[in-house]
N, C-alpha and C positions, 0 to 999 in steps of 0.2 A: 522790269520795264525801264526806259527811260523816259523819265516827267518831266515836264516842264508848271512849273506848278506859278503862275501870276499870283500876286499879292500874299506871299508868304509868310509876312510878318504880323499879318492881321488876327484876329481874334478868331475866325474858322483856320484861314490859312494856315496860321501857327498849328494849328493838332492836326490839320490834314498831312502837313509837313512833316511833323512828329510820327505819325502813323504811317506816312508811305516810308520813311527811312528805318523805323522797326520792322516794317517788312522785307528791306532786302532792297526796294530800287532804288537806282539811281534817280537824284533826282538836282534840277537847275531851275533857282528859285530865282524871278526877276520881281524886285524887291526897290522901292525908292534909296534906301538908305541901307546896302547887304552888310553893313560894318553891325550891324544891330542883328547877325544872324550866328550863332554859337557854327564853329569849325565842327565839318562831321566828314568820314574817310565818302561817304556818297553823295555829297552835297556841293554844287557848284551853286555860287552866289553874284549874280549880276546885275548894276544897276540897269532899272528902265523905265522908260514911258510910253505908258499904253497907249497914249495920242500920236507916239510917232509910228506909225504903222511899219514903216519899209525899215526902221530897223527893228521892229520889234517879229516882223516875220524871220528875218534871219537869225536873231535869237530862236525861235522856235523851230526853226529847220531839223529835222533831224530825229526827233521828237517824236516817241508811241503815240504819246497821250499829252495832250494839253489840258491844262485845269487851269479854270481860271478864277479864281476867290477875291478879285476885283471888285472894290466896294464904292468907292466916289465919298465916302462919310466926310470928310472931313473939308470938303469942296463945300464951297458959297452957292452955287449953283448943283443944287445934287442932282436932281432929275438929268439934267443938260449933261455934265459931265460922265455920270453914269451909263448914257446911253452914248456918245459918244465911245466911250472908253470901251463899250462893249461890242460896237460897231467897227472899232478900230481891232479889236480882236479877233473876232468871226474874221473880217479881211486877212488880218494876218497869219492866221490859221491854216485859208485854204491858200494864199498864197506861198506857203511854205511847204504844202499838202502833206498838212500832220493829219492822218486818217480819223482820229478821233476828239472830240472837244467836250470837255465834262465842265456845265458847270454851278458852280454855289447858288441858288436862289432863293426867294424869297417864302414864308407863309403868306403872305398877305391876297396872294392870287389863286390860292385855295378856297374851294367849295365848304361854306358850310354848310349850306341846301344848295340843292339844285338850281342852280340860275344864279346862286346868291357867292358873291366874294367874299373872304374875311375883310378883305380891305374895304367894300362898302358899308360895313356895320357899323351903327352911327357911334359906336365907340373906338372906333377905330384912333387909336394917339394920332394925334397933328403932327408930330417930332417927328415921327417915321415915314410922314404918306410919300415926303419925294422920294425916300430910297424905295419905299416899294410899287411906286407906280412905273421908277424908271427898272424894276425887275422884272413887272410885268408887262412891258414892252418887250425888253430882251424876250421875251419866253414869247410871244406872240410873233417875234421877226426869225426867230428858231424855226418856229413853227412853218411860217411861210413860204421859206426857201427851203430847194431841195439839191444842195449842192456839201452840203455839210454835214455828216454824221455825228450827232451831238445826244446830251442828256443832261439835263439838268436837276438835280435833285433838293427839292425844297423842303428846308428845316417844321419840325413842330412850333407854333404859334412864341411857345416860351425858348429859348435856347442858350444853356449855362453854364461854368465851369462844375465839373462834377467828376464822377467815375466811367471807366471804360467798364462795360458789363458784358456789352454782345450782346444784348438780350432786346430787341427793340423790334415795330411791326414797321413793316414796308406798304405804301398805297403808292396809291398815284394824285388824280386831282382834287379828292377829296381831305379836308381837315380830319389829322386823327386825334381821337380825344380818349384819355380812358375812362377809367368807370366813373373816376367823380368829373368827368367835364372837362377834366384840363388836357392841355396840348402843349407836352413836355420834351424835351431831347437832350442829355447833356452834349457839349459839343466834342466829346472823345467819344461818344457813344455815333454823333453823328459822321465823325473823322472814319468812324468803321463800317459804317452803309454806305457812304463815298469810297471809301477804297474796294469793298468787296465790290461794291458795280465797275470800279475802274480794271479791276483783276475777271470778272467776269463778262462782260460786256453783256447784261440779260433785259436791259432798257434803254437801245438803241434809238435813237429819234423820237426822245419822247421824254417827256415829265414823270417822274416820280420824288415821291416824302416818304420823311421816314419819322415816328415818335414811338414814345412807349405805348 
């Protein structure tokens, strides 16, 4: 396929990057600073900005699959920027009418009972709530609209540098935990539940997670 893959330099971005180019696609990473992205025979590297919408649709023109691994972390304003930058996306998405939009999201708006969020659990880190409160709006304005073919698939609670195994379970809104409680992913194990759904399209307009 041809990707378009947003925020490629990032900490998911980078092994999603890594993973979709061992598989064979093409892929065109728009990246702030692409001088920080290693030369590959399948990899087109273009500066951008997710706020500029009208050109960041004609960058993606063209385009199987859009992914978008867009974080806002390093923004003073994370909630704000994050939502922003995701709303700028979606726009540019369908105004470019790439049929498909995957993307990166949060644990924090998983279920760990019924009614109950990770993110309201009174341990919930202070450090993280603005990135994941502005994930869990993305994923609620997903939801909303019905003009956009999307999937967003959210990490296990922990997520690390580690090994590619394959070997991982797939849910949807619920937190997956294994036998002793935790809720694990490394993020090349996660780079391969993201590509496999990018190659099969089997959770179309919808949320899913993936951990051990």
């Amino acid at each position: 396929m041809n990707l378009t893959l947003i925020g490629a330099s990032g900490f998911i971005g980078s092994a999603l990057l890594n993973e979709a180019l061992t598989r064979g696609h093409q892929v065109t990473a728009l990246v702030r600073h692409p001088q920080k992205l290693a030369a590959h025979p399948q990899l087109q590297a273009l500066p951008s900005d997710v706020l500029d919408t009208a050109t960041l649709s004609e960058q993606l023109r063209g385009a199987d699959l859009v992914i978008s691994a867009f974080s806002g972390h390093a923004q003073e304003d994370v909630y704000g920027y994050y939502v922003r930058g995701f709303e700028s996306i979606l726009a540019a998405t369908q105004a470019a009418g790439v049929p498909r939009l995957m993307l990166v999201g949060g644990a924090a708006s998983l279920e760990v009972a019924p009614g109950q969020l990770l993110l309201d659990s009174p341990d919930f880190p202070a450090a993280y709530r603005a990135t994941a409160e502005g994930a869990k709006t993305a994923l609620e304005r997903l939801r909303a609209q019905q003009t956009q073919n999307w999937t967003l698939i959210s990490p296990a609670a922990e997520i690390f540098p580690g090994e590619r195994t394959g070997q991982f379970r797939l849910g949807q809104d619920q937190l997956l935990v294994d036998a002793k409680g935790q809720s694990r992913i490394s993020v090349e194990d996660y780079a391969v539940a993201f590509l496999d759904e990018a190659e099969t399209a089997q959770h179309a307009w919808q949320r899913m997670s993936v951990a051990y």
